[in-house]
N, C-alpha and C positions, 0 to 999 in steps of 0.2 A: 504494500500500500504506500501511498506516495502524500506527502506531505499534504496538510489540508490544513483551509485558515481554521479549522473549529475543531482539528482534531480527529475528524473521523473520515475527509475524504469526498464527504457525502455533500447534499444542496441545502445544509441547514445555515440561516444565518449565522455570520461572523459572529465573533465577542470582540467587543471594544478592545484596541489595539492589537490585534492581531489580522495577518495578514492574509487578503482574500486571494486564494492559490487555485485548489483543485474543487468545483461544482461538477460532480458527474463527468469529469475530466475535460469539462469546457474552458478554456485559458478564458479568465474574468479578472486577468491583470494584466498592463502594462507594462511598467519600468520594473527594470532588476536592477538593484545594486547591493552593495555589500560596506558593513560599514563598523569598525571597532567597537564593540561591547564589552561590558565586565565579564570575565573567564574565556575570548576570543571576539572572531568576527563574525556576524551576524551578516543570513543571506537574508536582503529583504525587497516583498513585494508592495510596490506601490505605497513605500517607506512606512513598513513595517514589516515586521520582523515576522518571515514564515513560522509553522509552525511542524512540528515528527505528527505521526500519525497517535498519539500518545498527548499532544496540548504542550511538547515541549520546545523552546525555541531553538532554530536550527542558526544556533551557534558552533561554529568551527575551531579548531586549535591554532589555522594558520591564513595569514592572506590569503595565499596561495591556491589552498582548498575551500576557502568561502568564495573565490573569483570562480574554481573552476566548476565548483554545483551552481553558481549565476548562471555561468554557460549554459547551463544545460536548461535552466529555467528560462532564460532569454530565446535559446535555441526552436524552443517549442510552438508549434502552430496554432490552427484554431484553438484545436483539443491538445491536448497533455496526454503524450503517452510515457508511460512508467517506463517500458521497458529499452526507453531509450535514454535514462538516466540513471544510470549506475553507481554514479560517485551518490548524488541526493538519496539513495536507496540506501546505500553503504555508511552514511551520516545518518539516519536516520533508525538504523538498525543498532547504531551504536549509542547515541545518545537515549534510545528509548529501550533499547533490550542488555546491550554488554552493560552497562550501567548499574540496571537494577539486578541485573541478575549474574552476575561477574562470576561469583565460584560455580554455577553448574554450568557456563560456560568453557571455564575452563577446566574441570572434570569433563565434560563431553569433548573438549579433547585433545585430554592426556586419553583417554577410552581410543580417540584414534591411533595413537602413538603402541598401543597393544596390540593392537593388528597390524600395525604399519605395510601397506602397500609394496614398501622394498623391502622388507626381512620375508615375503612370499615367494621364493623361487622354483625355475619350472627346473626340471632335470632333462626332459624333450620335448620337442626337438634341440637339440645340441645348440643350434646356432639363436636362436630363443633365448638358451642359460646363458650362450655369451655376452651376447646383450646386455642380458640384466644384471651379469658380475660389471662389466666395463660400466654400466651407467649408475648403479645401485651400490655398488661396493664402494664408490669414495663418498659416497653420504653420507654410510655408515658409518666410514673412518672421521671423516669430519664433525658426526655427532658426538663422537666420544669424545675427539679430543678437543672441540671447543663447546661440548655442552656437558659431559662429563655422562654420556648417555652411552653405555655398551649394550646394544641389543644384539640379541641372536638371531639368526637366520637360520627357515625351514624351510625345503622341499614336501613338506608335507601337506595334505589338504585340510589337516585337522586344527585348530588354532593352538599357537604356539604363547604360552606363558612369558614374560617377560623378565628380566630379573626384577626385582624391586626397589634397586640402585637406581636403573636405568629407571624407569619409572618417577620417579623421585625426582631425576635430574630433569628430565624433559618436562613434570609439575614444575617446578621452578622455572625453568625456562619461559614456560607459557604465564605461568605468574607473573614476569617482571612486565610484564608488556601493558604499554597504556591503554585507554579505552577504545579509541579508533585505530591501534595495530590489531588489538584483537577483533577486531569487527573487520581488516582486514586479511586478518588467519584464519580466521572464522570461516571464508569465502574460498579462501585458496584451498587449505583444507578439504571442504568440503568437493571440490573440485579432482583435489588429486587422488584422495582418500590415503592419503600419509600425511600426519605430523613432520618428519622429518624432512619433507621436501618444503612444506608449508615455512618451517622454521628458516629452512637454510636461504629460500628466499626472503624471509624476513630481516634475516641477518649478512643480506647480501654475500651467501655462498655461491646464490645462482640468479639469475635475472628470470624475470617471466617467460623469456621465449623458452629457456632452459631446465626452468621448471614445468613447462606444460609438455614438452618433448621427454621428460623421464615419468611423469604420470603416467603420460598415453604411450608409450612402452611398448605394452601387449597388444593395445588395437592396432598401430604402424605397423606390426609385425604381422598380425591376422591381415590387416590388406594389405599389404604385401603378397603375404602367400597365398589370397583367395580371391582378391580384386575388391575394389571401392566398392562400399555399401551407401545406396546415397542417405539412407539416414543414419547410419552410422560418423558420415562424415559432416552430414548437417550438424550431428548431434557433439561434434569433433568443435566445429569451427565456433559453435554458443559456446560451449565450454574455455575455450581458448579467449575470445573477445571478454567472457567474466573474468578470466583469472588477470587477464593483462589489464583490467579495469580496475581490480584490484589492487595489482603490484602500483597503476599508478595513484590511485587513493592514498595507498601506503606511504611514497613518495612524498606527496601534497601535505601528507598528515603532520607531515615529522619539521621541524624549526631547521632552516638552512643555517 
């Protein structure tokens, strides 16, 4: 759901000072600008101050990331479509969900980092396992020795235990992070289905193109060896434009 003057989205009149956004997603504002408030910068419609889908202002941590959710508010035609504003989505999920609900966020996942997507390996086809030792084995070495995260890796189909160090290290890791990194680990995460990939581009081990080419792994290698599925690759190319929406939210979030 996408920012709304009243909180829900919906055609119900504004509340005094707040800003008239999304009616049934008919654009009913004007001017976008952005403008310094107490705890950041505030995006505002027809000078006031938007609102999350939650009544909370969509105050930003950085210039940068208040100019670049204007964009997208600015950008928009008759109507407001959501799904063409990813960064406003990705603010908006963080001020009104990482926020309130910060530890089962971040238990849901450390829960990913138990399964981790690269401690899964295939034994065949041969050139499959190669892959995934060359792409998957320096993550690993890079979680231990700059997260302090030793996990084990199975060829097995059956879920593989973690140690409880490793566990530990990788909660802390995801604990130190502020409110809109995890709102954008959150995304990436969910995207690759690894903690570890999610982290290491959060910590600039790997760039977005670099992280979405070691998630999707196993699919490049299934078309490869069977031929393009087009909704396989439909389903390739959304996932890729989120996570690199992401990585650049991440970017915007953080003080030059």
């Amino acid at each position: 759901m996408l920012v709304a003057a009243d909180g829900s989205g919906g055609a119900e009149a504004v509340s005094e000072g707040a800003a008239p956004a999304v009616r049934g997603r008919k654009r009913i504002y004007q001017s976008v600008t952005t403008a310094a408030e107490a705890g950041g910068h505030a995006v505002r419609l027809d000078n006031r101050v938007a609102r999350t889908p939650a009544g909370q202002g969509l105050v930003l941590p950085t210039a940068a990331l208040a100019e670049a959710v204007a964009a997208e508010w600015q950008d928009q035609g008759e109507t407001v479509q959501p799904e063409t504003m990813p960064l406003t989505q990705l603010a908006a999920t963080a001020i009104d969900r990482i926020e309130a609900e910060r530890t089962r966020v971040i238990e849901a996942l450390v829960a990913y980092g138990a399964s981790d997507l690269v401690c899964y390996r295939s034994e065949r086809p041969a050139d499959l396992a190669a892959r995934q030792e060359a792409q998957w084995e320096p993550l690993l070495k890079w979680a231990e020795t700059a997260l302090g995260a030793r996990l084990d890796v199975t060829r097995d189909v059956f879920p593989l235990p973690q140690p409880a160090a490793a566990t530990e290290a990788l909660r802390g890791a995801v604990a130190a992070l502020g409110t809109f990194e995890l709102a954008a680990l959150s995304c990436i995460v969910q995207i690759s289905a690894s903690l570890v990939i999610g982290l290491a581009l959060v910590k600039g081990r790997l760039d977005a193109e670099a992280a979405f080419n070691a998630a999707m792994l196993d699919e490049k290698y299934q078309a490869e060896r069977w031929g393009e599925d087009a909704w396989a690759s439909a389903r390739a190319a959304g996932l890729r434009t989120e996570l690199v929406a992401a990585a650049r939210f991440l970017a915007l979030a953080r003080p030059t």
